[in-house]
Biopython code that builds the backbone (N, CA, C, O; Angstrom):
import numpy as np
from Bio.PDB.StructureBuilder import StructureBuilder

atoms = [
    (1, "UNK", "N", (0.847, -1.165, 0.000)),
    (1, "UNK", "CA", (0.000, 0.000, 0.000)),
    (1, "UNK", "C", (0.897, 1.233, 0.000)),
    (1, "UNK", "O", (1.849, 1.285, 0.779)),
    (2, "UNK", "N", (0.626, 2.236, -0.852)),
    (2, "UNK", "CA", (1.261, 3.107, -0.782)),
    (2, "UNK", "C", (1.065, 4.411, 0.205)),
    (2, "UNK", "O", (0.196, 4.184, 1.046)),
    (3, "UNK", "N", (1.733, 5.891, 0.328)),
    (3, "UNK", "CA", (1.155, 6.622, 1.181)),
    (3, "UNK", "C", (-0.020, 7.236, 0.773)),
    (3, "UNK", "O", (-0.872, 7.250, 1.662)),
    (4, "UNK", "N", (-0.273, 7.629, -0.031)),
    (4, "UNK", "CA", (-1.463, 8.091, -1.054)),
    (4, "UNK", "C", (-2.802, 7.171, -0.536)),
    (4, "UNK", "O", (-3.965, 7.560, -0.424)),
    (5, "UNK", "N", (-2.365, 6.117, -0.319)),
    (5, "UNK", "CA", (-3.836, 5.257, -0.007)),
    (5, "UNK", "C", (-4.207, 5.284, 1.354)),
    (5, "UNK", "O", (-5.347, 5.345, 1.816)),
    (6, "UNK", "N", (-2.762, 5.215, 2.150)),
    (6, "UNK", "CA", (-2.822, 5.360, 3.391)),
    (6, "UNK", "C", (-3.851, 6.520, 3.961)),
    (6, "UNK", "O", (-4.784, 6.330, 4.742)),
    (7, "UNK", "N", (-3.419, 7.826, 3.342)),
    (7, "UNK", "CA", (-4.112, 9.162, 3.575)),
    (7, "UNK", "C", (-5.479, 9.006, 3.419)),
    (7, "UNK", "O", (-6.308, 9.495, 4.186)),
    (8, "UNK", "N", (-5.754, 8.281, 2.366)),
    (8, "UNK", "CA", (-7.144, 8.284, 2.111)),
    (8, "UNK", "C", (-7.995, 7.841, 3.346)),
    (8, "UNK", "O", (-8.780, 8.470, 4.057)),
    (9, "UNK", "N", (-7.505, 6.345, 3.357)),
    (9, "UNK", "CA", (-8.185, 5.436, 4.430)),
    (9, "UNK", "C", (-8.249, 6.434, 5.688)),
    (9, "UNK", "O", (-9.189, 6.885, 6.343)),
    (10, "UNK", "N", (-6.971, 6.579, 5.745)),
    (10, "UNK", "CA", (-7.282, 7.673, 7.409)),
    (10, "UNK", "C", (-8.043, 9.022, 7.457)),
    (10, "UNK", "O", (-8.411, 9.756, 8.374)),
    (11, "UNK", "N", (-8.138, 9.058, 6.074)),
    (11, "UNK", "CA", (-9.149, 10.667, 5.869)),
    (11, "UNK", "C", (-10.732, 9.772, 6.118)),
    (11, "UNK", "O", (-11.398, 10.264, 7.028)),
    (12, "UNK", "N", (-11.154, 8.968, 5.659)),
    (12, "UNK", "CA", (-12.227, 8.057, 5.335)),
    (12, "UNK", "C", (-12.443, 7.858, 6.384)),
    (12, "UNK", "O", (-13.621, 8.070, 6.676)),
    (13, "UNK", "N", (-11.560, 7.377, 7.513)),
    (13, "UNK", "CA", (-12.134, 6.876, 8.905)),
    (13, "UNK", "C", (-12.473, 7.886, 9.665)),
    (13, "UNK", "O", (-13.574, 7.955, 10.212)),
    (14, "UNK", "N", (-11.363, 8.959, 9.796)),
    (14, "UNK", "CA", (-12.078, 10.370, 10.386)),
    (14, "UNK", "C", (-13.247, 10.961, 10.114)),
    (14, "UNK", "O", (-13.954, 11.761, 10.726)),
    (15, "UNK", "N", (-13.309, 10.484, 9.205)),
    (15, "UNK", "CA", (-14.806, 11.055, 8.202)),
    (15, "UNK", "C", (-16.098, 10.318, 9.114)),
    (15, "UNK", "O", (-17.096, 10.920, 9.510)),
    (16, "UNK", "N", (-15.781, 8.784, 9.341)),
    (16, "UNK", "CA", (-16.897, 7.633, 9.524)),
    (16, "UNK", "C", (-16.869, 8.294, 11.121)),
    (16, "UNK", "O", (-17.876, 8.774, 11.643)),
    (17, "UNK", "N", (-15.543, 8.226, 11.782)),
    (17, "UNK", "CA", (-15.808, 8.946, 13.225)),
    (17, "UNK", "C", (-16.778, 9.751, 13.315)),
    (17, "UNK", "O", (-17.860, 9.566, 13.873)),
    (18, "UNK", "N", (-16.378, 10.715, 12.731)),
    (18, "UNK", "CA", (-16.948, 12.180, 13.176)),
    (18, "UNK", "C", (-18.430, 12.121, 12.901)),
    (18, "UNK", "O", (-19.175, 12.698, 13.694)),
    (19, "UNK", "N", (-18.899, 11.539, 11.947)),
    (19, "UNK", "CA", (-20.482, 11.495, 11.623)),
    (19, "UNK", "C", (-20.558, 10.568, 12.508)),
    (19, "UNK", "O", (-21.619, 10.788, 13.093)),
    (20, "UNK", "N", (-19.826, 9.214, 13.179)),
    (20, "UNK", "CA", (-20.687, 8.527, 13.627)),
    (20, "UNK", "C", (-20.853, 9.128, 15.580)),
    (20, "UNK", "O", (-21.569, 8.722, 16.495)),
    (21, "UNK", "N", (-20.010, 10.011, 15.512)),
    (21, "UNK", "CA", (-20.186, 11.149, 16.904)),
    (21, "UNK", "C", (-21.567, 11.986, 16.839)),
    (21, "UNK", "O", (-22.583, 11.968, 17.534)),
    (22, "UNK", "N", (-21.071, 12.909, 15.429)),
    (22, "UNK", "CA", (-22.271, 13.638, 15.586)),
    (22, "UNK", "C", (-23.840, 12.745, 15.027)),
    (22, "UNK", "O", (-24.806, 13.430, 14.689)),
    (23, "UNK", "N", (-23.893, 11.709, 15.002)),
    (23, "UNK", "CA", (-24.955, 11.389, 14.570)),
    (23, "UNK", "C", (-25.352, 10.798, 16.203)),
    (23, "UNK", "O", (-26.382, 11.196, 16.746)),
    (24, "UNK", "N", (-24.843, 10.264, 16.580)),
    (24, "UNK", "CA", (-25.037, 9.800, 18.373)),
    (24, "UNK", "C", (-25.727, 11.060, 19.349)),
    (24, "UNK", "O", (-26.717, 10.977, 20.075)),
    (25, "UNK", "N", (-24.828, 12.259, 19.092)),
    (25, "UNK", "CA", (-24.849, 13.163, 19.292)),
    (25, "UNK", "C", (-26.530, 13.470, 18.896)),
    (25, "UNK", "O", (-27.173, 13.020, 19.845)),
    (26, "UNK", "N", (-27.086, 13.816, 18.291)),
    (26, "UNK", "CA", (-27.973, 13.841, 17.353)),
    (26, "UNK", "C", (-29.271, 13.072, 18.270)),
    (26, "UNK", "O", (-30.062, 13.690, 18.983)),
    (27, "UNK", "N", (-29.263, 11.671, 18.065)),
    (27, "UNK", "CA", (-30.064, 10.843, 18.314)),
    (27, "UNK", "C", (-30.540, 11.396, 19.953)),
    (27, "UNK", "O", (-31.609, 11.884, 20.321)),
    (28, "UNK", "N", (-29.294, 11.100, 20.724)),
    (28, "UNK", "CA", (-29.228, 11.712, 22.243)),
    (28, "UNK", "C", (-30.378, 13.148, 22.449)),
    (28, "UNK", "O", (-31.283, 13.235, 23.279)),
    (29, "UNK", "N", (-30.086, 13.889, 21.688)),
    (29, "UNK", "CA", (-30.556, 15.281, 21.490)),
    (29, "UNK", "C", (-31.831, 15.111, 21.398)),
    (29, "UNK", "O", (-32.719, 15.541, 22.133)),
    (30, "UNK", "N", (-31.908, 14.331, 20.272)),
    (30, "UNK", "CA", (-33.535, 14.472, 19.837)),
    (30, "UNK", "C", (-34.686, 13.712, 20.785)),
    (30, "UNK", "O", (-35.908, 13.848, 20.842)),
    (31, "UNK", "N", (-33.640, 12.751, 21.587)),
    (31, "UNK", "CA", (-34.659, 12.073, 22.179)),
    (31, "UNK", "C", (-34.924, 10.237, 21.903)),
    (31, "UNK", "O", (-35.839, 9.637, 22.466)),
    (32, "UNK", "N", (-34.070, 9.649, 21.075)),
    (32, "UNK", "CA", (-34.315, 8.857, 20.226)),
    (32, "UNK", "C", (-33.031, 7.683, 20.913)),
    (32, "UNK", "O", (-32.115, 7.242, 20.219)),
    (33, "UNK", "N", (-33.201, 7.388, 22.168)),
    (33, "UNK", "CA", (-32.113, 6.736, 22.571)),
    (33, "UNK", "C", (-32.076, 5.176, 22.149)),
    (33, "UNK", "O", (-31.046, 4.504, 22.176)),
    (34, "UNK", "N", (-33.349, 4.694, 21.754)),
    (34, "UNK", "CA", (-33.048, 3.390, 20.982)),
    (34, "UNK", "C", (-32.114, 3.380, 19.942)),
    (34, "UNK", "O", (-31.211, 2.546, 20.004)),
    (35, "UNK", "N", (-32.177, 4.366, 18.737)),
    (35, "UNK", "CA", (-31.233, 4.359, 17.725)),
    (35, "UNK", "C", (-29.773, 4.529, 18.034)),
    (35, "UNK", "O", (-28.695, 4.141, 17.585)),
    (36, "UNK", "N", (-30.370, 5.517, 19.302)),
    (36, "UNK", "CA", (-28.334, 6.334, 19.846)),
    (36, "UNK", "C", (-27.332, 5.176, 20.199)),
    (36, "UNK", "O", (-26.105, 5.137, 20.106)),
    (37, "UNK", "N", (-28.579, 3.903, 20.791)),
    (37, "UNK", "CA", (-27.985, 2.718, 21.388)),
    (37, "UNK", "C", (-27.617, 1.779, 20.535)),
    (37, "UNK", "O", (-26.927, 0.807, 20.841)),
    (38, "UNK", "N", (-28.215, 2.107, 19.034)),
    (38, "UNK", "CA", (-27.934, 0.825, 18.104)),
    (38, "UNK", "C", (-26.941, 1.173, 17.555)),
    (38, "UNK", "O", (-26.190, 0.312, 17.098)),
    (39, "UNK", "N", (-26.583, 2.771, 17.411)),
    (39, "UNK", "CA", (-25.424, 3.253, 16.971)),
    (39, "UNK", "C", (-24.157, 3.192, 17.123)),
    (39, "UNK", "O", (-23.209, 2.980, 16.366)),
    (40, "UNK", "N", (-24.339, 3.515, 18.750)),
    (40, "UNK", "CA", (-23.411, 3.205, 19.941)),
    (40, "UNK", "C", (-23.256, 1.558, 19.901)),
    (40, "UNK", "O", (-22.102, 1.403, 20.300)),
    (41, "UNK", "N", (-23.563, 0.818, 19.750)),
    (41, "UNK", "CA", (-23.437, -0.697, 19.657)),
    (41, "UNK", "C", (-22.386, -0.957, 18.368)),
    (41, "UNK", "O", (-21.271, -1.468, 18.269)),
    (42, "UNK", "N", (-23.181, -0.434, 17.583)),
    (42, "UNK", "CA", (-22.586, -0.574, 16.141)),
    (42, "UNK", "C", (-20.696, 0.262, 16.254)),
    (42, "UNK", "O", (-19.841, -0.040, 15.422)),
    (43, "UNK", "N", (-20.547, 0.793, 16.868)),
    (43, "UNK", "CA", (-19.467, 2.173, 16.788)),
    (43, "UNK", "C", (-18.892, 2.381, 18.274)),
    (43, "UNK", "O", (-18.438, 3.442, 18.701)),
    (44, "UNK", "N", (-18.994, 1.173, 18.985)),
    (44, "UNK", "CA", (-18.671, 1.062, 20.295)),
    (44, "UNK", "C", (-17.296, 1.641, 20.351)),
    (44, "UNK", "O", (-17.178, 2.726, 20.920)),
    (45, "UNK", "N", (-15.814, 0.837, 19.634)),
    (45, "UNK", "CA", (-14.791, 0.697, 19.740)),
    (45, "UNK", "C", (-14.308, 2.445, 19.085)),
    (45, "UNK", "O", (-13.389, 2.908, 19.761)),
    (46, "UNK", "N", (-14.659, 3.149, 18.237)),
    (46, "UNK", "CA", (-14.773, 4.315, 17.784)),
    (46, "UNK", "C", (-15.370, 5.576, 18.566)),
    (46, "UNK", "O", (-14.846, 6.688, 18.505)),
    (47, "UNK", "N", (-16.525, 5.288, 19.312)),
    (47, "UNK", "CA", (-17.136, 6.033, 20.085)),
    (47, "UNK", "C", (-16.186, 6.397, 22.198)),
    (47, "UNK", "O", (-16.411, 7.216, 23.089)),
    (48, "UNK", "N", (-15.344, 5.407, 22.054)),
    (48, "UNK", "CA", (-15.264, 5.148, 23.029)),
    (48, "UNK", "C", (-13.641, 5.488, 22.981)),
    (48, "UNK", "O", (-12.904, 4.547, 22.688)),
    (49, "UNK", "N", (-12.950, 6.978, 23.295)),
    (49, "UNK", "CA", (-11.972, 7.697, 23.656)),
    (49, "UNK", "C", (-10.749, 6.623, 23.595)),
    (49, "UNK", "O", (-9.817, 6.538, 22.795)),
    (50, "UNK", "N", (-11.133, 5.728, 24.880)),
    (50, "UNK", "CA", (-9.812, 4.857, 25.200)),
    (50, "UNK", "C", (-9.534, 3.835, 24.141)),
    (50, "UNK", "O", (-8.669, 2.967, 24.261)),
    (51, "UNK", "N", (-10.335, 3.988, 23.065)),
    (51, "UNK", "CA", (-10.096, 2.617, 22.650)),
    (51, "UNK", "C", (-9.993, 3.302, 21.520)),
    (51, "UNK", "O", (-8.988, 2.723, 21.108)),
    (52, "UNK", "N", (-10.258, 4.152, 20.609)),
    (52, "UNK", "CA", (-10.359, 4.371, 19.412)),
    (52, "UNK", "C", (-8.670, 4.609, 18.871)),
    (52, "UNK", "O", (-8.584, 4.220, 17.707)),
    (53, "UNK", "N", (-7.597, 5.032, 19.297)),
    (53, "UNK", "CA", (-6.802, 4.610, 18.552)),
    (53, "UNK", "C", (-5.908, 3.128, 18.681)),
    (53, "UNK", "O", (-4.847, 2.696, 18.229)),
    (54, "UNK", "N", (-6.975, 2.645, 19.554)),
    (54, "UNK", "CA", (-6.562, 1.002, 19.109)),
    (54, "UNK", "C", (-7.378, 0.261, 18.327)),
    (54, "UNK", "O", (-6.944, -0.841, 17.991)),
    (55, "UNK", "N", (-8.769, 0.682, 17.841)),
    (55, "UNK", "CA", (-9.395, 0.204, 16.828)),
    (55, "UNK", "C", (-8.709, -0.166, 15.191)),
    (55, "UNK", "O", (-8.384, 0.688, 14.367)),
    (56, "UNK", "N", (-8.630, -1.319, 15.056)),
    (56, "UNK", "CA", (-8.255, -1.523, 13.699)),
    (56, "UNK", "C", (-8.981, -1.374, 12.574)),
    (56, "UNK", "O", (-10.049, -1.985, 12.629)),
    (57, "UNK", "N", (-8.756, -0.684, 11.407)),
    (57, "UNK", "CA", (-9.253, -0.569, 10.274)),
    (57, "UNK", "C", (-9.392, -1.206, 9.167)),
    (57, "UNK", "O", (-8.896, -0.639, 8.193)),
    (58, "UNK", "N", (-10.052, -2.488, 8.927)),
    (58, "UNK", "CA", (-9.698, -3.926, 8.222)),
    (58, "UNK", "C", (-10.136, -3.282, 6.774)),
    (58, "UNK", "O", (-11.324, -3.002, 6.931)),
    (59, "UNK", "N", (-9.806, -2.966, 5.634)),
    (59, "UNK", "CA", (-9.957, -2.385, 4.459)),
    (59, "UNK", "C", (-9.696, -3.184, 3.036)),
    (59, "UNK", "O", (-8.677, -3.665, 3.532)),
    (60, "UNK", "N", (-9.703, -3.487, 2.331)),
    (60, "UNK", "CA", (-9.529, -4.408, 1.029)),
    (60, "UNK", "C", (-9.876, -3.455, -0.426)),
    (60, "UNK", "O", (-10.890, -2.786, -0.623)),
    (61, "UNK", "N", (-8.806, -3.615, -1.261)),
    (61, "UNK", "CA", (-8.801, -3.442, -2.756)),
    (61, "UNK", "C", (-9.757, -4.052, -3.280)),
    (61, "UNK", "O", (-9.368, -5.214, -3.164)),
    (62, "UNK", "N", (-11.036, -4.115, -3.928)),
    (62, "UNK", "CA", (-11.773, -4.767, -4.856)),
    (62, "UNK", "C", (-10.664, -4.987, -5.450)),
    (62, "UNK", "O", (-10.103, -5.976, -4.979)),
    (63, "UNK", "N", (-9.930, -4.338, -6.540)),
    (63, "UNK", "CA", (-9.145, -4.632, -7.826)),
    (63, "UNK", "C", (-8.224, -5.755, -7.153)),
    (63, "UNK", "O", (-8.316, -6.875, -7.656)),
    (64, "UNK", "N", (-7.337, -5.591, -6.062)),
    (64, "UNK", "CA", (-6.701, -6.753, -5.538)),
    (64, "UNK", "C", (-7.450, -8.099, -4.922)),
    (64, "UNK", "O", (-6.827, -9.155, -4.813)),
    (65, "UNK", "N", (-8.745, -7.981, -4.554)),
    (65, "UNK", "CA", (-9.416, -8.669, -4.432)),
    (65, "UNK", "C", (-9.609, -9.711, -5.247)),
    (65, "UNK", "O", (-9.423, -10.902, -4.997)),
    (66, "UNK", "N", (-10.096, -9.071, -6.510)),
    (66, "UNK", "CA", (-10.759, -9.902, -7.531)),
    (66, "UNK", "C", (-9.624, -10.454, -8.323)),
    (66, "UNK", "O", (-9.854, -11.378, -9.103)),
    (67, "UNK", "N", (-8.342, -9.943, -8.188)),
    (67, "UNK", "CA", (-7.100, -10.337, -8.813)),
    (67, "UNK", "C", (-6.641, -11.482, -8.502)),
    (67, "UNK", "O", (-6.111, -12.357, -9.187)),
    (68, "UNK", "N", (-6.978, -11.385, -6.982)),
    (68, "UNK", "CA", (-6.515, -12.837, -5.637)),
    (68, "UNK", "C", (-6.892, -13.755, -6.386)),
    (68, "UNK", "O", (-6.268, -14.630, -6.985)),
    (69, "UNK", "N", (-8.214, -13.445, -6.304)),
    (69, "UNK", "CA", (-9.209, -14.474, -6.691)),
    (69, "UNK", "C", (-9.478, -15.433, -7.861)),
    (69, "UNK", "O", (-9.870, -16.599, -7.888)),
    (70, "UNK", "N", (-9.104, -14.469, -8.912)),
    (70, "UNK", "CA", (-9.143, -14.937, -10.169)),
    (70, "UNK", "C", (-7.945, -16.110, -10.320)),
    (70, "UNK", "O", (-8.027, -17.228, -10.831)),
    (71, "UNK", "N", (-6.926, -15.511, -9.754)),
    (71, "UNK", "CA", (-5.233, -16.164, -9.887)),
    (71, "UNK", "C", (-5.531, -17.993, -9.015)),
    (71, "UNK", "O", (-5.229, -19.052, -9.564)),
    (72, "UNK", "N", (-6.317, -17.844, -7.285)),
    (72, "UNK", "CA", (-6.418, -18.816, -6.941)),
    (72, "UNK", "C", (-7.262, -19.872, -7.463)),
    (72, "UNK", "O", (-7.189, -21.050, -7.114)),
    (73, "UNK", "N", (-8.241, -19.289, -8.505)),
    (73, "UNK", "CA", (-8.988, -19.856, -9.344)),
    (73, "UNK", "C", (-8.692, -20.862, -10.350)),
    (73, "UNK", "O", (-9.248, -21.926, -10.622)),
    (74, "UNK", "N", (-7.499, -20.161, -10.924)),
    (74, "UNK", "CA", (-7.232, -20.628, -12.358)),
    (74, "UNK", "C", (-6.010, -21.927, -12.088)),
    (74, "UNK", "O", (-5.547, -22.548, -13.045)),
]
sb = StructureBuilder()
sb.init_structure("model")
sb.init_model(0)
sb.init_chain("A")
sb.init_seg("    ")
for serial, (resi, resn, name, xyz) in enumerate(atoms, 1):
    if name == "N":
        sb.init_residue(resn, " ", resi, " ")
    sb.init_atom(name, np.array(xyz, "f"), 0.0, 1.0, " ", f" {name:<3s}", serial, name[0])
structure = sb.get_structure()
């Protein structure tokens, strides 16, 4: 992987953070704590200070994917 991709992914996850804050955020607000909780379930390891820069980011190439694939195929 190069750095170029790297940036991305880590721009992408900050991205998934931050909406998945302010959307918690959100739910809490409005009143809607079933969803805040399915959210929070879903986004535990992200939502949760101590743990989020130990959360791993498991990510995959379609194009390398389907490359794998084709090769273990044939």
């Amino acid at each position: 992987m190069n750095n170029e991709d790297c940036l991305r992914i880590s721009e992408y996850r900050d991205d998934v953070y931050e909406w998945a804050c302010t959307r918690f955020q959100k739910l809490i607000a409005d009143g809607d704590n079933d969803s805040a909780l399915a959210l929070a379930d879903e986004f535990f390891e992200w939502l949760d200070p101590e743990q989020l820069d130990n959360e791993q980011t498991l990510f995959f190439d379609i194009n390398e994917l389907t490359e794998h694939y084709r090769s273990i195929r044939s």
